[in-house]
C-alpha positions as CSV (number, residue, x, y, z in Angstrom):
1,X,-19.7,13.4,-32.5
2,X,-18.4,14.7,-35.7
3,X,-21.2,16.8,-36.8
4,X,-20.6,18.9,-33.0
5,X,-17.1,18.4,-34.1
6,X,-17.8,20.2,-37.6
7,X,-19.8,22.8,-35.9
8,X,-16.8,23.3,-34.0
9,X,-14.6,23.9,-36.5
10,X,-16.7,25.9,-38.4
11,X,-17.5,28.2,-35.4
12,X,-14.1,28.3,-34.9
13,X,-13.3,29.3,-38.6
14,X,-16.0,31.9,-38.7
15,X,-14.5,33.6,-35.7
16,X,-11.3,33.5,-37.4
17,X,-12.4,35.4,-40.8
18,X,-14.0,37.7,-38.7
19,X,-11.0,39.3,-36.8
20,X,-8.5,39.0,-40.3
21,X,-11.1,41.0,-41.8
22,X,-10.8,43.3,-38.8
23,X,-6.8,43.7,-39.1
24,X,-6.9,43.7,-43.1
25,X,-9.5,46.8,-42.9
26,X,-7.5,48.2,-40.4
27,X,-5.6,51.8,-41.8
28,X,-2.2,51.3,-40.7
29,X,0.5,50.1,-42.7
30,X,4.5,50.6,-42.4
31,X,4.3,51.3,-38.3
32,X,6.8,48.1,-37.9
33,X,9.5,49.7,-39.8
34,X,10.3,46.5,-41.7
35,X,7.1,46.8,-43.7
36,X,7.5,50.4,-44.5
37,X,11.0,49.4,-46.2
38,X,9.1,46.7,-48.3
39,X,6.5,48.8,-49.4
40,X,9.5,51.5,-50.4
41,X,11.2,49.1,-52.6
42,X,8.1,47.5,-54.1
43,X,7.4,51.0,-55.3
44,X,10.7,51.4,-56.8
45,X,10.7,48.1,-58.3
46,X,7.2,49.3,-59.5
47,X,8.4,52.4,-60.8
48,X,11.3,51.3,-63.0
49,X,14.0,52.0,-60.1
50,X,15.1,49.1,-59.3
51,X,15.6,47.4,-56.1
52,X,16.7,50.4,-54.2
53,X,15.7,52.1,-51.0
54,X,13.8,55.4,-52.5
55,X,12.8,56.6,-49.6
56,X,16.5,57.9,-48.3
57,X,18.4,60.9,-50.0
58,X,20.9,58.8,-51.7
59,X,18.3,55.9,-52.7
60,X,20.9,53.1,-51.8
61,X,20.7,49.8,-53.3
62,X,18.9,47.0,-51.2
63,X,21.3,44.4,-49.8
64,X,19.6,43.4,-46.5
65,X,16.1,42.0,-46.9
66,X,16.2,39.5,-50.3
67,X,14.1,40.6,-53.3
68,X,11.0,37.8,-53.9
69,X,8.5,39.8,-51.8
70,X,8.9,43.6,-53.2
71,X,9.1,41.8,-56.1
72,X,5.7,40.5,-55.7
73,X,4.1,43.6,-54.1
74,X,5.3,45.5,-56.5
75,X,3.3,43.9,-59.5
76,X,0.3,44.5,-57.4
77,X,1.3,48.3,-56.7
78,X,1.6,48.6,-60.4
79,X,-1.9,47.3,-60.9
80,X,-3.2,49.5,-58.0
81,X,-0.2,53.1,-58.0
82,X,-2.8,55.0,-55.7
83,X,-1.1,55.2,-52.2
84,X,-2.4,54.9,-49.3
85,X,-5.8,54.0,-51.2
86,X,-4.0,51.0,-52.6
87,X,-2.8,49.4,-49.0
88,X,-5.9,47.1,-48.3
89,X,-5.2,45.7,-52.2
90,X,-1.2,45.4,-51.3
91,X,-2.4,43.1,-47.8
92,X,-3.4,40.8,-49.8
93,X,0.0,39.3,-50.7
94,X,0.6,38.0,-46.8
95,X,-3.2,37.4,-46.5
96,X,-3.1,34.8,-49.6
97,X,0.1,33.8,-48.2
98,X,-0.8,32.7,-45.0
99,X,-3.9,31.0,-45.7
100,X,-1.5,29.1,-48.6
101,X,0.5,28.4,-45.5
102,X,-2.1,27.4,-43.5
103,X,-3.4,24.4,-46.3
104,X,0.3,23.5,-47.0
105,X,1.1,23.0,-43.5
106,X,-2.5,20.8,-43.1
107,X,-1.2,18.8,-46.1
108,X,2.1,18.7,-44.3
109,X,0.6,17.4,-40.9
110,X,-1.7,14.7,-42.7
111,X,1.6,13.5,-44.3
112,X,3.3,13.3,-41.1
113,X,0.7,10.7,-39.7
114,X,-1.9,13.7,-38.0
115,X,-5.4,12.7,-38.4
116,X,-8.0,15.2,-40.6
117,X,-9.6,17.0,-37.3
118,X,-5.5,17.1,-35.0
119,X,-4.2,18.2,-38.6
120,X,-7.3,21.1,-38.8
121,X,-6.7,22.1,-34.9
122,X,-3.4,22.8,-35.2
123,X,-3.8,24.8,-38.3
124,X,-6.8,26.7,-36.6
125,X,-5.0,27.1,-33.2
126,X,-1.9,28.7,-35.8
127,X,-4.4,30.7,-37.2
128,X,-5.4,32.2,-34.2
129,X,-2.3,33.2,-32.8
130,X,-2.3,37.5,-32.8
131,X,1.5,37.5,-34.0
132,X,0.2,35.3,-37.4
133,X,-3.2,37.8,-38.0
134,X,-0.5,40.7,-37.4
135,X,1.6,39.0,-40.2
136,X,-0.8,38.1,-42.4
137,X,-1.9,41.7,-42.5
138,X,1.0,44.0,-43.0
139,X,3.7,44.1,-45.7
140,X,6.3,41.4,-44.2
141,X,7.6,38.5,-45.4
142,X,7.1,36.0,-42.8
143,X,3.6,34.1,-44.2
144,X,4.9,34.0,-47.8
145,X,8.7,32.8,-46.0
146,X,6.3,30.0,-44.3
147,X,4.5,29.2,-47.1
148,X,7.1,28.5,-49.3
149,X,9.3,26.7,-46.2
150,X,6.2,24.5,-45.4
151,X,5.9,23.8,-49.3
152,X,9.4,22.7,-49.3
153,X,9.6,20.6,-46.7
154,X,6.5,18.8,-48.3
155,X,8.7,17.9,-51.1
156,X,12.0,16.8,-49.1
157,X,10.4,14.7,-46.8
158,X,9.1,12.3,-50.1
159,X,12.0,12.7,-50.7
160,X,13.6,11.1,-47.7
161,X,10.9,8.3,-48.2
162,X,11.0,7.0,-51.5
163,X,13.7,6.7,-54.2
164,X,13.7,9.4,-56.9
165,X,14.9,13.2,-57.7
166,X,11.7,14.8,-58.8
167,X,10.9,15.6,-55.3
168,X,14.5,16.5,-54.2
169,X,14.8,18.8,-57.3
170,X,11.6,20.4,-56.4
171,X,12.0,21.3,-52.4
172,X,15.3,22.4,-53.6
173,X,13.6,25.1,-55.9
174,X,11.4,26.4,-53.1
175,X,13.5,26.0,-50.7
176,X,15.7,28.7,-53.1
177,X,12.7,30.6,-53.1
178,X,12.2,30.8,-49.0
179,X,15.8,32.3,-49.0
180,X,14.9,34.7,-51.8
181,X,12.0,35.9,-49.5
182,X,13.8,35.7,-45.7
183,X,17.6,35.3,-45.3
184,X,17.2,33.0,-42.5
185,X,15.7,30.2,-45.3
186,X,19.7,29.7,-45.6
187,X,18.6,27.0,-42.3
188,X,16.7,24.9,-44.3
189,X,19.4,25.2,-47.7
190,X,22.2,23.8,-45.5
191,X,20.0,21.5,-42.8
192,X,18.3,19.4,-46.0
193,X,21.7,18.1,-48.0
194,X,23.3,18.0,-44.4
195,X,21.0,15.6,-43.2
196,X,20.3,13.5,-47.1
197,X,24.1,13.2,-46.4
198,X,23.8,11.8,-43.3
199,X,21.0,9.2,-44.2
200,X,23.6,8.4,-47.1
201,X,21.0,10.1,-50.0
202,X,23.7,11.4,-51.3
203,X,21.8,11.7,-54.8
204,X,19.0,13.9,-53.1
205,X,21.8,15.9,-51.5
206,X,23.8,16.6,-54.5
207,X,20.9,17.6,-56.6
208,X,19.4,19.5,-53.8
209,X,22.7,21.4,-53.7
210,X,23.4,22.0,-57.0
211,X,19.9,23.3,-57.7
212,X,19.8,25.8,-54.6
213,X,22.8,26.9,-55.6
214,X,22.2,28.4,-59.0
215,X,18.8,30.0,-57.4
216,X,20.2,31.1,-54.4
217,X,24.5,32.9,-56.7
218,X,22.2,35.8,-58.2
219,X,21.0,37.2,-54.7
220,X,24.6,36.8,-53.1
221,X,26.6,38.3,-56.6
222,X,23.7,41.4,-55.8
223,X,25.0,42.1,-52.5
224,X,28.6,41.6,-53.2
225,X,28.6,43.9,-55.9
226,X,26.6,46.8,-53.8
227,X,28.9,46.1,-50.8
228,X,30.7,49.8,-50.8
229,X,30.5,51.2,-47.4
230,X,27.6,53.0,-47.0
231,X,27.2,56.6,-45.9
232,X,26.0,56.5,-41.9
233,X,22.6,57.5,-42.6
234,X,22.2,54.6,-44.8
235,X,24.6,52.0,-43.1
236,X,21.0,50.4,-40.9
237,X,19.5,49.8,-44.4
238,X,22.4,47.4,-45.7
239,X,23.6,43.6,-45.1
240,X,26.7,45.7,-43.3
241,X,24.1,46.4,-40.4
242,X,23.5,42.6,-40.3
243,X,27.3,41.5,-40.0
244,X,27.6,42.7,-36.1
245,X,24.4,40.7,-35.1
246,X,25.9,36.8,-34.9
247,X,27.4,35.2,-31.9
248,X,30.0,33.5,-33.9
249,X,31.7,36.5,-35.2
250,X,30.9,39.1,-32.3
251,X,31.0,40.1,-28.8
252,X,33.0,38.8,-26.4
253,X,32.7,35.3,-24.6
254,X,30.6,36.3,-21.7
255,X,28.6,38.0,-24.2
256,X,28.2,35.5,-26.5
257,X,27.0,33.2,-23.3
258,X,24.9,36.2,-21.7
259,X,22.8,36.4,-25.8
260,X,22.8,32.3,-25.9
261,X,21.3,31.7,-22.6
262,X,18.5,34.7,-23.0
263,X,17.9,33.8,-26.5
264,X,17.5,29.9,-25.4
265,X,15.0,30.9,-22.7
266,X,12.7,32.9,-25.5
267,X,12.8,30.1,-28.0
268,X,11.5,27.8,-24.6
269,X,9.1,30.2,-23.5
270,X,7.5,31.6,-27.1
271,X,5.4,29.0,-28.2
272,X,3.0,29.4,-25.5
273,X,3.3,33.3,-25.5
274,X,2.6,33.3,-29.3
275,X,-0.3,31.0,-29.0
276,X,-1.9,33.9,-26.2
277,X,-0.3,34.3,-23.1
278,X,0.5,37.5,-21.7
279,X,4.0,37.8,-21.8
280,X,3.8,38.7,-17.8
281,X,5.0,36.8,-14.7
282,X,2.2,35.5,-13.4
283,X,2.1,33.4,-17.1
284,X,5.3,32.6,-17.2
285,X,5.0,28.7,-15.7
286,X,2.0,27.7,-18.0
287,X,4.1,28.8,-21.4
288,X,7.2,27.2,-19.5
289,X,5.3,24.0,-19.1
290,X,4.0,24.3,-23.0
291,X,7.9,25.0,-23.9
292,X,9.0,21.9,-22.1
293,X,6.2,19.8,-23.7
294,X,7.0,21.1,-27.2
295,X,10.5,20.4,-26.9
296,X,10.9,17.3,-25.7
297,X,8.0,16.0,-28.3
298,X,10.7,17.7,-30.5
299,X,13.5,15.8,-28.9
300,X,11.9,12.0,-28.9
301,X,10.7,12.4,-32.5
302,X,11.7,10.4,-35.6
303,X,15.3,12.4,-37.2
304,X,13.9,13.5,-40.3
305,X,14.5,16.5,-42.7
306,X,11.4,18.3,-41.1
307,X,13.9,18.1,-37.5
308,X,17.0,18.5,-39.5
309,X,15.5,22.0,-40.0
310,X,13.8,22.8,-37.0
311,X,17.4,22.3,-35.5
312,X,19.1,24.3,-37.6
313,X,16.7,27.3,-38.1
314,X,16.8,27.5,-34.2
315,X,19.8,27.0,-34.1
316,X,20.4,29.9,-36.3
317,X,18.2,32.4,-34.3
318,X,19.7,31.5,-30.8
319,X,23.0,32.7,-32.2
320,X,21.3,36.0,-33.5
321,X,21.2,39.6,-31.0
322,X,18.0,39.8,-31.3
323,X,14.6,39.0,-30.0
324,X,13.9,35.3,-31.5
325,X,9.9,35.6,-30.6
326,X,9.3,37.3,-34.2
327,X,11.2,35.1,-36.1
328,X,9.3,31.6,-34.7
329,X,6.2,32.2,-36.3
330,X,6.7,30.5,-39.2
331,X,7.4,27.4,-36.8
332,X,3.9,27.3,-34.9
333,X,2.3,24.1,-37.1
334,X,5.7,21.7,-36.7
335,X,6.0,22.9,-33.1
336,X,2.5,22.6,-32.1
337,X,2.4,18.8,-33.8
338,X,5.7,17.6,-31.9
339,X,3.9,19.0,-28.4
340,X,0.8,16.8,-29.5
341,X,2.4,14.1,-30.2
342,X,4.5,14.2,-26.6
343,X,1.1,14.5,-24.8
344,X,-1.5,12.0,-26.8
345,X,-1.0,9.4,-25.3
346,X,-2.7,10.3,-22.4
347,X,-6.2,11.6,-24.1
348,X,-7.2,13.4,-20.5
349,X,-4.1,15.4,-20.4
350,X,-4.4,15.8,-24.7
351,X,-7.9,17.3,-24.1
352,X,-7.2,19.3,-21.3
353,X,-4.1,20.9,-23.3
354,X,-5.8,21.3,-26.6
355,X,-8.9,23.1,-24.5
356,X,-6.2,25.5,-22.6
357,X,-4.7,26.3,-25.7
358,X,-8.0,26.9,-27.2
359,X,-9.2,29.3,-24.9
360,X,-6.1,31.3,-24.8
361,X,-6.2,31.7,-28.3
362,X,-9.5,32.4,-28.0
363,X,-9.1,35.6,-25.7
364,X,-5.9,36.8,-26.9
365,X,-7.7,37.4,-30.3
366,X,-10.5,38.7,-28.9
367,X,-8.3,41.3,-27.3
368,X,-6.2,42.3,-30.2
369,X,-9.4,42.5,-32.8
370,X,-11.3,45.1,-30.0
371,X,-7.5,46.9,-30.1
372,X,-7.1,47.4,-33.8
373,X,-10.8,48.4,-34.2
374,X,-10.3,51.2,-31.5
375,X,-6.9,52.1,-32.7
376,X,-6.8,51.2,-36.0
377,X,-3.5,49.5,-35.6
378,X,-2.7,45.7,-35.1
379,X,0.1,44.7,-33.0
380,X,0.8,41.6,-31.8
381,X,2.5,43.1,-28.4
382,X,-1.0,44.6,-26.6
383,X,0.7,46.4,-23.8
384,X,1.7,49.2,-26.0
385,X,0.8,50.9,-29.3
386,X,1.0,53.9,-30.0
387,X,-2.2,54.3,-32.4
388,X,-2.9,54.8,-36.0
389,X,-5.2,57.9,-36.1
390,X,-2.7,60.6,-34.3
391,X,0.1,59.6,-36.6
392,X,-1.9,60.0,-39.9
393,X,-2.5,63.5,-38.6
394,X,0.9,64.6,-37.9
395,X,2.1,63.1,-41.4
396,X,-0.9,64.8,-43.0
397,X,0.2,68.0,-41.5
398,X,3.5,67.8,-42.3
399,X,2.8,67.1,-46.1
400,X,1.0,70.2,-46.3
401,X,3.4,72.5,-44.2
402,X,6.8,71.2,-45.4
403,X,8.9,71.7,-48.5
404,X,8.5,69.4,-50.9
405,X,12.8,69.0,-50.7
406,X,12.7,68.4,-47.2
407,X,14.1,65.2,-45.2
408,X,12.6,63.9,-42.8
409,X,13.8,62.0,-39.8
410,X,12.7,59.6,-37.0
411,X,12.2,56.2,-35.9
412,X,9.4,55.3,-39.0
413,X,11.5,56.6,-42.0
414,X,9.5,55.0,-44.5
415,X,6.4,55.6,-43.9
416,X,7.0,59.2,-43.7
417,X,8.5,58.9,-47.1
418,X,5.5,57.0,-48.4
419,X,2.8,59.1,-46.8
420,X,4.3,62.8,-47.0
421,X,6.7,62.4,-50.5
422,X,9.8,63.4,-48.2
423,X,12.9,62.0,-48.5
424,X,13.3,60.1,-44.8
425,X,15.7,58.9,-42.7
426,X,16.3,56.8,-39.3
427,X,19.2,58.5,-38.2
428,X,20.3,56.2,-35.8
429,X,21.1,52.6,-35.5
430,X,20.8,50.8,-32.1
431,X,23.8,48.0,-30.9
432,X,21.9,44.8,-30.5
433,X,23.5,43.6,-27.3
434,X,22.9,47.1,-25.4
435,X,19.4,47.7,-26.3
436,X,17.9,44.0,-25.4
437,X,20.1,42.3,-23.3
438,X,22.4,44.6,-21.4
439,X,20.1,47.4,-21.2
440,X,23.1,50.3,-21.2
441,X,22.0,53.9,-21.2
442,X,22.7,54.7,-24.6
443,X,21.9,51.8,-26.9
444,X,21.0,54.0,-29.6
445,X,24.4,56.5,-29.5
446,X,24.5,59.6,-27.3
447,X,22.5,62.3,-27.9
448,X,25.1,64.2,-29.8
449,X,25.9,61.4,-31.5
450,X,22.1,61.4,-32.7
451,X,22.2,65.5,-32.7
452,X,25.9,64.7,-35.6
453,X,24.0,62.1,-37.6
454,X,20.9,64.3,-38.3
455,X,23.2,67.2,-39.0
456,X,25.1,64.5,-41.6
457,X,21.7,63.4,-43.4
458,X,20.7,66.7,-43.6
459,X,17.9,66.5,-41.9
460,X,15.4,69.4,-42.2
461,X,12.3,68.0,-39.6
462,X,12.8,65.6,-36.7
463,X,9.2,63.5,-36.1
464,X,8.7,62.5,-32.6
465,X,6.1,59.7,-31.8
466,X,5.7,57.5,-28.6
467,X,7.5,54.5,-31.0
468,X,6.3,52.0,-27.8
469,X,6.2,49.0,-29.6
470,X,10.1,50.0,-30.1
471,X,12.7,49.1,-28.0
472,X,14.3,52.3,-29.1
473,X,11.5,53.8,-28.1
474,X,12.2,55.1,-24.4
475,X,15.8,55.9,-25.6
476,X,14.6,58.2,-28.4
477,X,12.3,60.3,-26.1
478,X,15.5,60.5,-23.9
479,X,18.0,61.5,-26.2
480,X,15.7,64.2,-27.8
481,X,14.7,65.7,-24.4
482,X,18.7,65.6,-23.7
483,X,19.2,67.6,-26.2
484,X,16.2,69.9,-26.3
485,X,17.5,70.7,-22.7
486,X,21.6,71.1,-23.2
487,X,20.8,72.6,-26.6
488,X,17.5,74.5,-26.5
489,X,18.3,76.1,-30.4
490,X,18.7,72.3,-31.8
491,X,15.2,70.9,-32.3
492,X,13.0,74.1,-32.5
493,X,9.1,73.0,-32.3
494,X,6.2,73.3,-34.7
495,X,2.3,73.0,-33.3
496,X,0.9,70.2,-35.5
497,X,-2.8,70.0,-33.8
498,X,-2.2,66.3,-32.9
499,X,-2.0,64.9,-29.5
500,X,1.5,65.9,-27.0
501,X,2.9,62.4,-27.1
502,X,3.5,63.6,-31.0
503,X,4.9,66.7,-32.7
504,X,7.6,67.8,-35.1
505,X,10.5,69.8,-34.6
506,X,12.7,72.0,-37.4
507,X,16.8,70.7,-37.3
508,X,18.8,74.1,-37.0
509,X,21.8,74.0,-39.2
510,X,24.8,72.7,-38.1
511,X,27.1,76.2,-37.8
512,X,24.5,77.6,-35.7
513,X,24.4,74.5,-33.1
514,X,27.9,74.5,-33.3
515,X,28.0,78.4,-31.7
516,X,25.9,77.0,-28.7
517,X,28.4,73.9,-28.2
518,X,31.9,73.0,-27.7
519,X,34.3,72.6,-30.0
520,X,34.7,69.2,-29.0
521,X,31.5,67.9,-28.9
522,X,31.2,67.5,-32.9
523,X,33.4,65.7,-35.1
């Protein structure tokens, strides 16, 4: 039984270095938008800049994303300046980091009572999710923001269980470290003396305090001192776009329910959707039913730091406008474990569980390795992508046939920035609530609202790709045909040879939009 059981795992693991070595090879890098801005500021950091946004006209100081990963990529971008040539070297900063993750959270699971193989299949079945290959193989935060979490929570729970401050003083410093890598690591910085409070370790919570606190002043003294009002075409890029996202500050009550509720039935239903399922109806009772077992193994387990977190950092994401399915990855191991423990003790119904999940896994990965060989772009979402290969082209063109001093706008700012030299911007910034849960026609501003805030970046080229792993997507292609059709002179069209679902247009200056329009229609 345990050598088939090796062989198992070690067919299993093969399988799994075969399709990260898929999505690390893959081309693509900044086509989430997120990772574009990290590679931006690791080059700045790189480049004697400091931590500022280069790729925008006014190069605005960073206040939104925390500074410990740029900080990192950027001592490998100074060992390896050559970009794009130096992307598969900058991967593999989230690829160390998640397979750190992946042994920390097996040490983790051990620790918590899991046997060596249960502790191995849940790290595997993580593994295997397409969200955490995605991850592990672009320039975001999330495996390093795990790594350190899981690392942490190593730490706190000895700490829980046996007298002493060496462990307390060390989870406290890591736990300073998740927050310096993901803002949302403030869950675990107020869940762990919360709860070392609670079980009267009031020693453990002081020093866990104190210590997080004289890691965590330097980023929040960083931000308050860059907190000017920034100009509109920089406002997306600050911790000022952040502000209008929570629940408990913004929108109004039925709102605030309308956010809660849709958020609460995406927490329930993820799990299962990021260990494979199609995110379609027709799936939606099997991840349902894994929801409901994950949650109430969550519910009957022991209160300890490890659910003293889990509470909080959910907590923290139901009250946030904003899709919550991204931002549970680094949960998988802790909620996979509580679901086993809710079904083992029925070992049919554990084995018929593990094998489901095994086989979803199993084919979901299969699908999104075949996808990012034939498009040369991993996503996690399979339904839509728009494709590496007709992109490269369009930026390759426009490198060649624009002015150096031109800017650049569209939905993927920073890449265009990184792989053209132009100065770049978004040029719009979409309202939470309308775009995902209300679903208004204009979540993204009117038109001429889009048509003013190009004109106020000074936008010399507007880039137009499908952007269908974007929300915004749909609303972009709108707006610009809008305008192309009330205002024919306002985007004028180039003939990049790429395919029709891409192109660039020229911005005509402002005076001579404002002869074809209204007086009124511009501020």
């Amino acid at each position: 039984m345990s050598a088939s059981r090796n062989t198992l795992f070690a067919a299993a693991a093969a399988a799994l270095l075969a399709a990260y070595f898929i999505a690390w090879r893959a081309p693509a890098a900044g086509t989430y938008h997120d990772d574009g801005i990290y590679m931006v500021t690791a080059k700045a950091l790189a480049e004697g800049k400091g931590y500022r946004i280069i790729s925008l006209p006014g190069e605005v100081p960073q206040t939104k994303y925390p500074v410990l990963f740029p900080l990192l990529l950027s001592t490998i971008w100074r060992l390896a300046p050559d970009f794009p040539s130096n992307v598969p070297v900058l991967k593999l900063l989230p690829l160390t980091a998640a397979f750190a993750w992946f042994v920390l959270s097996w040490l983790l699971l051990r620790q918590e009572g899991a046997s060596p193989p249960l502790a191995s299949s849940i790290c595997l079945l993580t593994a295997g999710s397409a969200w955490v290959v995605y991850m592990s193989n672009a320039m975001l935060s999330e495996t390093l923001f795990a790594a350190l979490t899981t690392s942490s929570l190593l730490f706190l729970r000895r700490a829980e269980q046996r007298p002493g401050w060496r462990d307390a003083v060390i989870g406290a410093v890591l736990a300073s470290l998740a927050f310096h890598t993901r803002g949302a690591g403030v869950a675990l910085l107020v869940a762990a003396p919360a709860f070392y409070a609670w079980k009267r370790l009031y020693r453990q919570a002081l020093l866990f305090s104190a210590i997080a606190a004289l890691f965590c002043i330097p980023w929040l003294v960083w931000v308050a001192s860059h907190s000017s009002v920034p100009a509109a075409g920089a406002a997306y890029y600050s911790n000022a776009n952040y502000q209008g996202w929570n629940i408990v500050l913004n929108f109004t009550w039925p709102q605030k329910l309308h956010i809660l509720l849709e958020n609460a039935l995406m927490v329930f239903l993820a799990p299962g959707l990021l260990a494979g399922l199609p995110a379609s109806p027709a799936f939606l009772i099997p991840a349902a039913l894994a929801g409901a077992v994950i949650f109430a193994g969550l519910l009957r387990g022991e209160r300890s730091v490890l659910t003293a977190f889990l509470a909080a950092y959910i907590a923290l994401i139901l009250a946030w406008a904003w899709s919550p399915m991204r931002f549970l990855v680094p949960l998988l191991p802790l909620l996979y474990w509580y679901g086993w423990r809710r079904v083992s003790g029925g070992r049919v119904t554990a084995g018929i569980c593990a094998a489901l999940a095994c086989l979803t896994c199993a084919i979901s990965l299969g699908r999104a390795s075949v996808h990012t060989i034939r498009l040369g772009d991993p996503q996690p979402n399979l339904r839509a992508s728009d494709g590496w290969y007709p992109l490269a082209a369009l930026l390759d063109w426009t490198k060649i046939h624009t002015p150096p001093t031109a800017v650049l706008a569209g939905n993927l700012d920073p890449l265009y920035y990184l792989y053209t030299g132009r100065k770049a911007v978004r040029s719009f910034s979409a309202e939470p609530y309308s775009l995902i849960y209300s679903h208004s026609a204009y979540p993204i501003g009117a038109p001429r609202q889009l048509l003013h805030n190009l004109q106020a970046a000074r936008a010399s080229f507007w880039i137009r790709t499908p952007n269908s792993t974007f929300l915004e997507g749909k609303h972009l292609e709108q707006a610009q045909l809008e305008l192309s059709r009330e205002y024919p002179a306002t985007l004028r069209p180039l003939s990049p040879p790429v395919p029709s679902t891409h192109g660039i247009y020229a911005v005509q200056e402002l005076q001579a939009v404002r002869r074809k329009c209204s007086p009124c229609e511009f501020p």
